[in-house]
Backbone as a ProteinNet text record, in pm:
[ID]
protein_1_A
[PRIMARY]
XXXXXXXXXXXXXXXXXXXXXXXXXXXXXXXXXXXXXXXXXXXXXXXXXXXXXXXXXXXXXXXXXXXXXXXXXXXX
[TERTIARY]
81.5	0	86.3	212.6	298.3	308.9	366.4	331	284.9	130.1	40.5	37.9	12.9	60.3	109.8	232	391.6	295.3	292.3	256.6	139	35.5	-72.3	-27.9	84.3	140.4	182.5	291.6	350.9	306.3	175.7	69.5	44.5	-29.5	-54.5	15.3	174.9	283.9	265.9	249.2	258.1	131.9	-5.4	-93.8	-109.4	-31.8	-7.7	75.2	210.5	279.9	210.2	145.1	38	-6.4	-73.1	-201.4	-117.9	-12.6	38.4	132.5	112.7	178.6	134.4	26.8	-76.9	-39.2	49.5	-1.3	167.8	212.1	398.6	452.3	584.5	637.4	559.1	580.3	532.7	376.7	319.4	141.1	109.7	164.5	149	150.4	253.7	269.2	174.5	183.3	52.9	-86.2	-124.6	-249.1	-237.5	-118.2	-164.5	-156.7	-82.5	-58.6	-174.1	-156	-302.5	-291.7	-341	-307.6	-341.9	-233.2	-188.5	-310.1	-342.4	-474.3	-382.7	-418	-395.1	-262.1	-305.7	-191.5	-81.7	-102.1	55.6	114.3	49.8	96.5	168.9	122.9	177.6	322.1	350	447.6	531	504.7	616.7	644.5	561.5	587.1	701.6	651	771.5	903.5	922.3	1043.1	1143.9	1024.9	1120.5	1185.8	1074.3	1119.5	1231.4	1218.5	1350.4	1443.9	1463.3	1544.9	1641.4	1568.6	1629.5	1697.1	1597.1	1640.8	1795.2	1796.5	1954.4	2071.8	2005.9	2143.2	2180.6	2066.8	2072.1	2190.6	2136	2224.5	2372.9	2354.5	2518.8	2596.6	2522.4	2605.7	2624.8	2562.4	2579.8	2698.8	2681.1	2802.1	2931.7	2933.2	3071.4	3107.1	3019.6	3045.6	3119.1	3045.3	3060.3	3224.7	3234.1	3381.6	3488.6	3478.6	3547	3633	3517.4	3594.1	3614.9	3537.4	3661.6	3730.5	3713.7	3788.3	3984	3996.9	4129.3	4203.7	4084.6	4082	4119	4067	4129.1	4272.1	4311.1	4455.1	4565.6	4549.9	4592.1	4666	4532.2	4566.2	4645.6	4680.6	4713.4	4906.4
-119.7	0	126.8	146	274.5	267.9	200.5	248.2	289.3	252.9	328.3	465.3	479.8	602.1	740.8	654.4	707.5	774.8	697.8	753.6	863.9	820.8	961.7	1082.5	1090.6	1198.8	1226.2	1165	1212.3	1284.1	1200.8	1265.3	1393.7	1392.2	1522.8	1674.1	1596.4	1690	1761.9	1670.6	1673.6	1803.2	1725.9	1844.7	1976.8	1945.3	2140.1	2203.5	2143.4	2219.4	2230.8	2158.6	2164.4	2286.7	2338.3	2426.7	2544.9	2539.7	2669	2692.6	2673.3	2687.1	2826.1	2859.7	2939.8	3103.9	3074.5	3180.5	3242	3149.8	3207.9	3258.3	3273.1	3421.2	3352.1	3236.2	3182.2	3213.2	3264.4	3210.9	3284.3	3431.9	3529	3440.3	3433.1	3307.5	3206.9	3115.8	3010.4	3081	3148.2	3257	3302	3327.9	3376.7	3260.8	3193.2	3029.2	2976.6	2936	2851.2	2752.7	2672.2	2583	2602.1	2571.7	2643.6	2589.6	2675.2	2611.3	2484.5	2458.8	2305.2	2402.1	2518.5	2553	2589.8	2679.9	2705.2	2623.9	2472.5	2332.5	2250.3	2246.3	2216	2292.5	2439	2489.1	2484.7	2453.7	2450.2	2275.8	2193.6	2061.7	2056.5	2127.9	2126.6	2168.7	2247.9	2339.7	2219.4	2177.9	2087.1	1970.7	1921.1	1792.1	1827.5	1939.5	2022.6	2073.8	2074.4	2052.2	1974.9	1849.5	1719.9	1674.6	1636.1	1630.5	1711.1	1796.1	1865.7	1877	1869.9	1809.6	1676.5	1570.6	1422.3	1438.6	1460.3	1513.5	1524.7	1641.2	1681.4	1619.7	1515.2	1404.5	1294.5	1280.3	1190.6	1214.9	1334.7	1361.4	1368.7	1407.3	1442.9	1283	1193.9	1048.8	978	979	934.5	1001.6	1155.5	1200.3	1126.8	1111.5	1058	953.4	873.8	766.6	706.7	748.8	734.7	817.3	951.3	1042.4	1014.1	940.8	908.4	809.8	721.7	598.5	685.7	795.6	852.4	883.4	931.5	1041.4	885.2	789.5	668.2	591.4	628.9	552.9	591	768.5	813.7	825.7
0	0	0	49.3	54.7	-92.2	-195	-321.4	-398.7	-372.8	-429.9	-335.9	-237.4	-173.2	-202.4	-222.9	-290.9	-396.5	-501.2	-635.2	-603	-550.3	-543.4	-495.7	-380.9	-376.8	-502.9	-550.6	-676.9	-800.9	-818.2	-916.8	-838.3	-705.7	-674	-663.9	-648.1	-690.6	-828.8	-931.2	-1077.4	-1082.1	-1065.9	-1083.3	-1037.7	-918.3	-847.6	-944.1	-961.1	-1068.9	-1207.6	-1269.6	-1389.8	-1401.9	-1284.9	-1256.3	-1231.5	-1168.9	-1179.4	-1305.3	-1448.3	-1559.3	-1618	-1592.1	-1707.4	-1599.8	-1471.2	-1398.2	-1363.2	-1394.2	-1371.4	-1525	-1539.3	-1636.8	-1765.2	-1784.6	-1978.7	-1968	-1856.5	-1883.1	-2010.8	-2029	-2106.7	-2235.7	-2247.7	-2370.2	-2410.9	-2284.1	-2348.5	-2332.3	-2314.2	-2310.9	-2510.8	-2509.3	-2640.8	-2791.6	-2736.9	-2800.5	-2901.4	-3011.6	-3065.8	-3172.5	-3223.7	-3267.3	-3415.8	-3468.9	-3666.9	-3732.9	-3840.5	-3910.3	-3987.6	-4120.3	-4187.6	-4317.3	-4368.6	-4460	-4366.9	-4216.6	-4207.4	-4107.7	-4118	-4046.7	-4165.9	-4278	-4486.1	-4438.1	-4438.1	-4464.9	-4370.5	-4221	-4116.2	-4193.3	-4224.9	-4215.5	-4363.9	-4404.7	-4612.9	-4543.3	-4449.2	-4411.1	-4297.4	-4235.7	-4139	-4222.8	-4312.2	-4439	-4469.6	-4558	-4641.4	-4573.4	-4428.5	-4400	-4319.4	-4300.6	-4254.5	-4394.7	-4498	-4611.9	-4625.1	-4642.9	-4654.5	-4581.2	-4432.6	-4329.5	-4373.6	-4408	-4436	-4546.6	-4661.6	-4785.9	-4766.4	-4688.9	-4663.5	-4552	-4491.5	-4394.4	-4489.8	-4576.8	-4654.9	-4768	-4831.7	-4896.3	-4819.5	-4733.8	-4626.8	-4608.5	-4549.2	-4516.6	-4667.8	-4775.2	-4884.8	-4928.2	-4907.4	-4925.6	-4819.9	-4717.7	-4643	-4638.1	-4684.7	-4724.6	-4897.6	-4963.7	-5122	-5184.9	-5090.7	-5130	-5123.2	-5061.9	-5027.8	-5129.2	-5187.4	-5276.2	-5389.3	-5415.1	-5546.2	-5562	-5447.9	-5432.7	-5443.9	-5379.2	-5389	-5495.7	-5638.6	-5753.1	-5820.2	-5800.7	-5912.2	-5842.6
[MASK]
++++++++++++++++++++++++++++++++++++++++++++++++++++++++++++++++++++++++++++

């Protein structure tokens, strides 16, 4: 039984701090906060793609130079 105990405090910890989110320095913030319509959720989502896509890319080229880049200087 102290376990379960344990834990309901814990939760009850959790929800006091919960409840005081909206009322300390960020409340201002999430007060003004709202959730993106469907086009400018498309364009954050193309931007994050495009740019995993291009870090991906250029870890990939750097990896790919790395190692046959050396294979060239080698032959000649």
């Amino acid at each position: 039984m102290d376990i379960i105990e344990g834990s309901w405090n814990i939760q009850d910890k959790i929800e006091e701090k919960a409840g005081k989110i909206g009322k300390g320095k960020y409340g201002r913030i999430l007060k003004m906060a709202r959730k993106p319509d469907r086009e400018e959720f498309k364009k954050t989502l193309l931007i994050v793609v495009g740019g995993l896509l291009l870090i991906g890319s250029v870890g990939f080229l750097l990896t790919w130079l790395w190692n046959n880049l050396p294979d060239y200087f080698m032959m000649g």
